[in-house]
Backbone as a chain_set.jsonl record, in Angstrom:
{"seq": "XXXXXXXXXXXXXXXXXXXXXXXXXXXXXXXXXXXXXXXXXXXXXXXXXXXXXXXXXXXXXXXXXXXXXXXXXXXXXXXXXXXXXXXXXXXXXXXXXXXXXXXXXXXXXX", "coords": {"N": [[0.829, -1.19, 0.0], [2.049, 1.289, 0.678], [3.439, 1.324, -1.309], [1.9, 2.153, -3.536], [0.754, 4.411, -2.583], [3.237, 5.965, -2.551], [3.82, 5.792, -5.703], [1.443, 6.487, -7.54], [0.754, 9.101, -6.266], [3.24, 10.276, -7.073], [3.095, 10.062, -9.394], [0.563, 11.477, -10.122], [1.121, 14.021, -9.523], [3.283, 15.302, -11.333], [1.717, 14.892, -13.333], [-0.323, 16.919, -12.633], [1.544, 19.36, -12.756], [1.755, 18.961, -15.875], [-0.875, 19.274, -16.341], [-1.099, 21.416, -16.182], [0.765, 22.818, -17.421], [-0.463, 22.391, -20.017], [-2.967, 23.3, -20.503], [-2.392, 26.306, -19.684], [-0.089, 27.183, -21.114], [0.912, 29.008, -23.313], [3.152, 27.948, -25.145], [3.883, 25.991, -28.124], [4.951, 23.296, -27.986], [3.726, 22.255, -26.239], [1.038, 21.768, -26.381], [-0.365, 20.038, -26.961], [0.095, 17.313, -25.296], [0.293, 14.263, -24.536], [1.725, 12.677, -23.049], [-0.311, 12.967, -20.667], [-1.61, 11.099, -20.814], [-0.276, 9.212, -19.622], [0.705, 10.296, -16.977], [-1.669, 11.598, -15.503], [-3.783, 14.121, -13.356], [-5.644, 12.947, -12.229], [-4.776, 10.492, -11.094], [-3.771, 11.572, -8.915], [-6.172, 12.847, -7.406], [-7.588, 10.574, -7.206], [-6.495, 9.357, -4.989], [-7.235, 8.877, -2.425], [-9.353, 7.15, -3.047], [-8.411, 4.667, -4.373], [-6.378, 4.065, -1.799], [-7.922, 3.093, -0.147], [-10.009, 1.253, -1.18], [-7.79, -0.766, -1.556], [-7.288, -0.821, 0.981], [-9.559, -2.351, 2.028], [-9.792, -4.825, 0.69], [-11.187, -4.011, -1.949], [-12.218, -4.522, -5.439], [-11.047, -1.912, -7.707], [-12.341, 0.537, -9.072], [-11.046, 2.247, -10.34], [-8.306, 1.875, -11.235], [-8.947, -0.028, -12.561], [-9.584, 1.24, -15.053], [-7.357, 3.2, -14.95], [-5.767, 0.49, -15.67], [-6.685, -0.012, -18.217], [-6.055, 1.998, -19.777], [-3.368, 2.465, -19.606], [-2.516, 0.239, -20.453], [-3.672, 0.685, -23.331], [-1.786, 2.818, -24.392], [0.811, 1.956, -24.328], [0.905, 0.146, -25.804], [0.065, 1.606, -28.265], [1.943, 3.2, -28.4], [4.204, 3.315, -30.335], [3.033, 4.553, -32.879], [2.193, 6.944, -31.802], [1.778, 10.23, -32.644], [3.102, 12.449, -30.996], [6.762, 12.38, -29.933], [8.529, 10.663, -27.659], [10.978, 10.367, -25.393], [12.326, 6.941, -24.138], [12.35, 6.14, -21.774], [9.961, 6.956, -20.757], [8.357, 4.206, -20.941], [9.159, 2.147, -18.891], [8.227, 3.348, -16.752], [5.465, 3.773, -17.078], [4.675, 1.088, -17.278], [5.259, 0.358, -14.669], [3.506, 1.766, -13.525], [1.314, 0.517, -14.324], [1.586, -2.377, -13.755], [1.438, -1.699, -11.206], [-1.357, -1.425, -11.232], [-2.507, -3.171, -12.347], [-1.568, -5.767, -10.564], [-2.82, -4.725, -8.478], [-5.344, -5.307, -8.775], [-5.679, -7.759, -9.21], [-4.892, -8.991, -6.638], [-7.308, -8.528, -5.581], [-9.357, -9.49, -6.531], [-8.755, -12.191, -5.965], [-8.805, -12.501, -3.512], [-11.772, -12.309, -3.03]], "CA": [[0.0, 0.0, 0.0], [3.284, 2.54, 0.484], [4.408, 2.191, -2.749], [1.038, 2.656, -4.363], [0.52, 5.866, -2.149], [4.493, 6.953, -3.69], [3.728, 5.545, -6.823], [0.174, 6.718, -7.677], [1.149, 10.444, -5.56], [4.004, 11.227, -7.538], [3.11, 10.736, -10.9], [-0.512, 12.53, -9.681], [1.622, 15.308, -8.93], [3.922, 15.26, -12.711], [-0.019, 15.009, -14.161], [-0.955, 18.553, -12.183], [2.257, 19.664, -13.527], [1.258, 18.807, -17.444], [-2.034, 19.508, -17.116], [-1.133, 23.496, -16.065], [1.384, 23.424, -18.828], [-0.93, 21.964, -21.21], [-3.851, 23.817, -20.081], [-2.29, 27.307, -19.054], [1.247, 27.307, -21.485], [1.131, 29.057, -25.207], [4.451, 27.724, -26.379], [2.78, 25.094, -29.256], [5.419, 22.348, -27.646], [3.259, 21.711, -24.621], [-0.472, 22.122, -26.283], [-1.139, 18.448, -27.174], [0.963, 16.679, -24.626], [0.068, 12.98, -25.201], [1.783, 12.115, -21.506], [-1.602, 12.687, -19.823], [-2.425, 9.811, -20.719], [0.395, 8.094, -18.301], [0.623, 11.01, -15.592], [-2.626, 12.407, -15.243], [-3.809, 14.473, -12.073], [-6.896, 11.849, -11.746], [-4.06, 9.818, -9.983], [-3.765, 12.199, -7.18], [-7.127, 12.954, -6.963], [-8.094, 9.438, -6.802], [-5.548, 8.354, -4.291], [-7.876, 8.29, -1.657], [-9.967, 6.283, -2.974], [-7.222, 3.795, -4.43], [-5.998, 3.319, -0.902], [-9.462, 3.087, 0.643], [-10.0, 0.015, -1.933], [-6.711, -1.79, -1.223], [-7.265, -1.523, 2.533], [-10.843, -2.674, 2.605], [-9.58, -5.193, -0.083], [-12.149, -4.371, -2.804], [-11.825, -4.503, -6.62], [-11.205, -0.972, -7.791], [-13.174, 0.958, -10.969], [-9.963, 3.652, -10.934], [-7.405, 0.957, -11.306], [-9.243, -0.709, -13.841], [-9.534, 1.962, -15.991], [-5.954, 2.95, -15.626], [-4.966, -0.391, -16.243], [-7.013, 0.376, -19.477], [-5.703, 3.324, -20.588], [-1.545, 2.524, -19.953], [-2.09, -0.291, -21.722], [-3.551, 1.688, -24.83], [-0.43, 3.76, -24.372], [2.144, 1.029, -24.139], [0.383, -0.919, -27.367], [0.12, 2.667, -29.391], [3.469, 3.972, -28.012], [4.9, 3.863, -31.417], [2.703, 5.307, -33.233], [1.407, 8.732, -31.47], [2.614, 11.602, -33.458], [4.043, 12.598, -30.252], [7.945, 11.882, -29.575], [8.586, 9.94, -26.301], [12.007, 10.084, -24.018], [11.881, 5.806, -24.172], [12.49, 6.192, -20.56], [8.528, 7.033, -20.399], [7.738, 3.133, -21.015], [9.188, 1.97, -18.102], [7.079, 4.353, -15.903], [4.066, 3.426, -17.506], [4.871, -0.131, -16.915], [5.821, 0.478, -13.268], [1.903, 2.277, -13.448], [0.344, -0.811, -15.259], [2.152, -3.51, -13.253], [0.793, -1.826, -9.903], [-2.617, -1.323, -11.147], [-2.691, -4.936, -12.651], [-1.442, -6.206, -9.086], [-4.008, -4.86, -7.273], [-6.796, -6.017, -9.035], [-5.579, -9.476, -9.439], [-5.081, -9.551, -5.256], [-8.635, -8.117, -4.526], [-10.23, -10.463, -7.363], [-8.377, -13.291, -5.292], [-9.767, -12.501, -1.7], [-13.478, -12.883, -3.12]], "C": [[0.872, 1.252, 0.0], [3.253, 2.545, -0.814], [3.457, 2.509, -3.181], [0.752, 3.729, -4.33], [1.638, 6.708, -2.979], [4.018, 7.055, -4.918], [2.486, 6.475, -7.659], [0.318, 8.646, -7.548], [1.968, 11.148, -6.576], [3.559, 11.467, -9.38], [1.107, 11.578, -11.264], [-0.126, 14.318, -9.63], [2.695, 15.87, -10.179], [2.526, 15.384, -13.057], [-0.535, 16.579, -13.97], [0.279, 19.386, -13.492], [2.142, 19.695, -15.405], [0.399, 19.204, -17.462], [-2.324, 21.058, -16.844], [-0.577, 23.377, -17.11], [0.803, 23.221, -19.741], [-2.312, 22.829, -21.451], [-3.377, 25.53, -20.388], [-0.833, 27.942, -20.281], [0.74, 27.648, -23.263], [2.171, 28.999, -25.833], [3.461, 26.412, -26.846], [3.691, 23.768, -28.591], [4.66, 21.674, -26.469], [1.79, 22.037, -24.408], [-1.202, 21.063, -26.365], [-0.023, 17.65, -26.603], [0.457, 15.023, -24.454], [0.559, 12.286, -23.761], [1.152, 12.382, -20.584], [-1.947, 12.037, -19.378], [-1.837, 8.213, -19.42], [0.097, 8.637, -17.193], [-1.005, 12.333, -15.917], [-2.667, 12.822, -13.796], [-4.9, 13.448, -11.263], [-6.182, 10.743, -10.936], [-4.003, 10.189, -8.562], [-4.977, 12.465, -7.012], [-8.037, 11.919, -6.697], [-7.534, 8.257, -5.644], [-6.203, 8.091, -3.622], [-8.637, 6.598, -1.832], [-9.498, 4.536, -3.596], [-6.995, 3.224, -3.129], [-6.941, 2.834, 0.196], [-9.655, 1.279, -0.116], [-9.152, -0.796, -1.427], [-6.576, -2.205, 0.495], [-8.417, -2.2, 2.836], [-10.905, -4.238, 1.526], [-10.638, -5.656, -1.439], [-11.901, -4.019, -4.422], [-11.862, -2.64, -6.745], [-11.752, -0.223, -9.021], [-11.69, 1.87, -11.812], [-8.992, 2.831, -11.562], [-7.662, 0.105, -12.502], [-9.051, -0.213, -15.277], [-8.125, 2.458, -16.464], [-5.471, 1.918, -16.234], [-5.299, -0.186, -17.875], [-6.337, 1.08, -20.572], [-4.208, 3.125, -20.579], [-1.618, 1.487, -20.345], [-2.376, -0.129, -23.118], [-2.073, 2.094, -24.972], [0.293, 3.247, -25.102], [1.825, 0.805, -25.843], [0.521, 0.155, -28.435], [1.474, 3.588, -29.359], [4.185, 4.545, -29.916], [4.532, 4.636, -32.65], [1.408, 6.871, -33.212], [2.166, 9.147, -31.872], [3.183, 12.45, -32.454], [5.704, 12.24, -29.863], [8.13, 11.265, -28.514], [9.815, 10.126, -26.358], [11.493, 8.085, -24.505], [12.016, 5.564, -22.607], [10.978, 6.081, -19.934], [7.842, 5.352, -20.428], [8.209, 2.37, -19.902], [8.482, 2.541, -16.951], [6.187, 3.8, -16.248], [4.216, 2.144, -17.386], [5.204, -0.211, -15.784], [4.351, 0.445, -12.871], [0.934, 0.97, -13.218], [0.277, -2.01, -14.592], [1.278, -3.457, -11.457], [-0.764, -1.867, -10.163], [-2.988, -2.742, -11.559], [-2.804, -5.795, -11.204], [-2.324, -6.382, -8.074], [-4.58, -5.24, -7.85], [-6.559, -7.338, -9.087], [-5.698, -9.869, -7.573], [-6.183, -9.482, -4.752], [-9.545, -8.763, -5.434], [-9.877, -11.866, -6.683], [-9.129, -13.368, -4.081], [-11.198, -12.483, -2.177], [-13.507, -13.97, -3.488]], "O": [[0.48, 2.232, -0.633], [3.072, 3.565, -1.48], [3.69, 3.654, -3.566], [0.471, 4.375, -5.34], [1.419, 7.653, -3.737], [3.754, 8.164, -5.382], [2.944, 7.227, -8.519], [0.053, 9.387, -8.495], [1.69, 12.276, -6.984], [3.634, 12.395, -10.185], [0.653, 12.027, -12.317], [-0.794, 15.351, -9.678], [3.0, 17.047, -9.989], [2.272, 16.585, -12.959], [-1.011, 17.287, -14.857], [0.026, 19.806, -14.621], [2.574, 20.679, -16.005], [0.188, 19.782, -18.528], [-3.317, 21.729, -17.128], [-1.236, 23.789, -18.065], [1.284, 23.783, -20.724], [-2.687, 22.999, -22.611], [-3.981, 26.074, -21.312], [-0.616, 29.153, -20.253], [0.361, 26.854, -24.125], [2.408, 29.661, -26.843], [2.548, 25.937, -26.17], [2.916, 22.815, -28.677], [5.043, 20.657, -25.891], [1.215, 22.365, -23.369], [-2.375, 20.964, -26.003], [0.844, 17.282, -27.396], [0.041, 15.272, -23.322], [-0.15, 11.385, -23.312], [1.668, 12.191, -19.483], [-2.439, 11.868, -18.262], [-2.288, 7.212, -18.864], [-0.566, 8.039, -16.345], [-1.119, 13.465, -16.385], [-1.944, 12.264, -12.971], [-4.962, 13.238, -10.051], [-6.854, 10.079, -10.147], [-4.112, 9.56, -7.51], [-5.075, 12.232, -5.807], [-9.097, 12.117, -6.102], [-7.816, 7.079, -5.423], [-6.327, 6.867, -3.636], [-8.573, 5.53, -1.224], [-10.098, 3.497, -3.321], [-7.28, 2.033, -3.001], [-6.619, 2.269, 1.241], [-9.401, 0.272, 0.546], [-9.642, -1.7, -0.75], [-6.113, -3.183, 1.082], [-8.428, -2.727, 3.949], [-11.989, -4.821, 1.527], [-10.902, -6.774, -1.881], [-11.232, -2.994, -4.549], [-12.609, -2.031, -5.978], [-11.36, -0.688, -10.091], [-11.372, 2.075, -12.984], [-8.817, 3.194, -12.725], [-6.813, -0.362, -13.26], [-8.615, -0.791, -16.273], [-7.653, 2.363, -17.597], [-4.789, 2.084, -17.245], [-4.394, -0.188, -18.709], [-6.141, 0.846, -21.764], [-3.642, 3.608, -21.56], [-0.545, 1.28, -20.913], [-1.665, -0.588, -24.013], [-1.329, 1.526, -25.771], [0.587, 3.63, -26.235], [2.447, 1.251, -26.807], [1.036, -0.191, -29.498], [1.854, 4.447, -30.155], [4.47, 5.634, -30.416], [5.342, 5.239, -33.354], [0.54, 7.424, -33.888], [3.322, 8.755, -31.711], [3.871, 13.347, -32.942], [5.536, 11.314, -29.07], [6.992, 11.549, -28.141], [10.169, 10.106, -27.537], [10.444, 7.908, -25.124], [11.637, 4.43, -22.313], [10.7, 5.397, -18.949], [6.738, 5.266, -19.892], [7.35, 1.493, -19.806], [8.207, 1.684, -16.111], [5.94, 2.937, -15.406], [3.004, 1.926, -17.393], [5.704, -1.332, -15.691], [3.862, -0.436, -12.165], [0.166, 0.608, -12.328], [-0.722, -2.726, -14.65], [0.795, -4.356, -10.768], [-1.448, -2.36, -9.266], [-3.862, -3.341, -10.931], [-3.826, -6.349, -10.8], [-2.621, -7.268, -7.273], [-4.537, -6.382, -7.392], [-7.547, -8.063, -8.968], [-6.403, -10.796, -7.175], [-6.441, -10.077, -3.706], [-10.72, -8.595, -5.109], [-10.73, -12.741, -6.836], [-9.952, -14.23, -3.773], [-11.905, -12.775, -1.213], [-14.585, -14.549, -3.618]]}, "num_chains": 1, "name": "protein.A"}
């Protein structure tokens, strides 16, 4: 449950970060930012209820959906007309791996 709080927290908190610059920033490099889709702020604003789930050990809807959406990512990685750092697919597989995790342990305890 720590790391999910780190894990989940920090890249909640990189997501705020993008989604002012993407939101709030008129240089054209940082208007369709395409790494939303890994670090969104819906991480930090869903932590609660992330760690509310994992302690009460119940399947989660947020977790699901991420798992959803970073594995779009991963699978379309190569071709978004965005550039990627390749550094970003390990992150998003760090993401994917914890949100996979939990749902497989709280689909086990029922």
């Amino acid at each position: 449950m720590g790391i999910d709080l780190v894990l989940f927290g920090m890249a909640g908190i990189v997501g705020c970060v993008l989604a002012f610059l993407a939101l709030f920033s008129q240089h054209p490099a940082v208007s369709s930012n395409f790494l939303l889709l890994v670090f969104h702020p819906g991480q930090l604003l869903f932590l609660p209820y992330i760690i509310y789930c994992v302690r009460k050990g119940k399947k989660c809807w947020y977790l699901t959906l991420n798992l959803a959406v970073l594995t779009l990512f991963i699978v379309l990685f190569p071709v978004i007309p965005q550039r990627f750092d390749f550094a970003v697919v390990p992150l998003a597989l760090v993401l994917l791996i914890r949100s996979a995790s939990n749902l497989i342990v709280t689909s086990k305890k029922k």
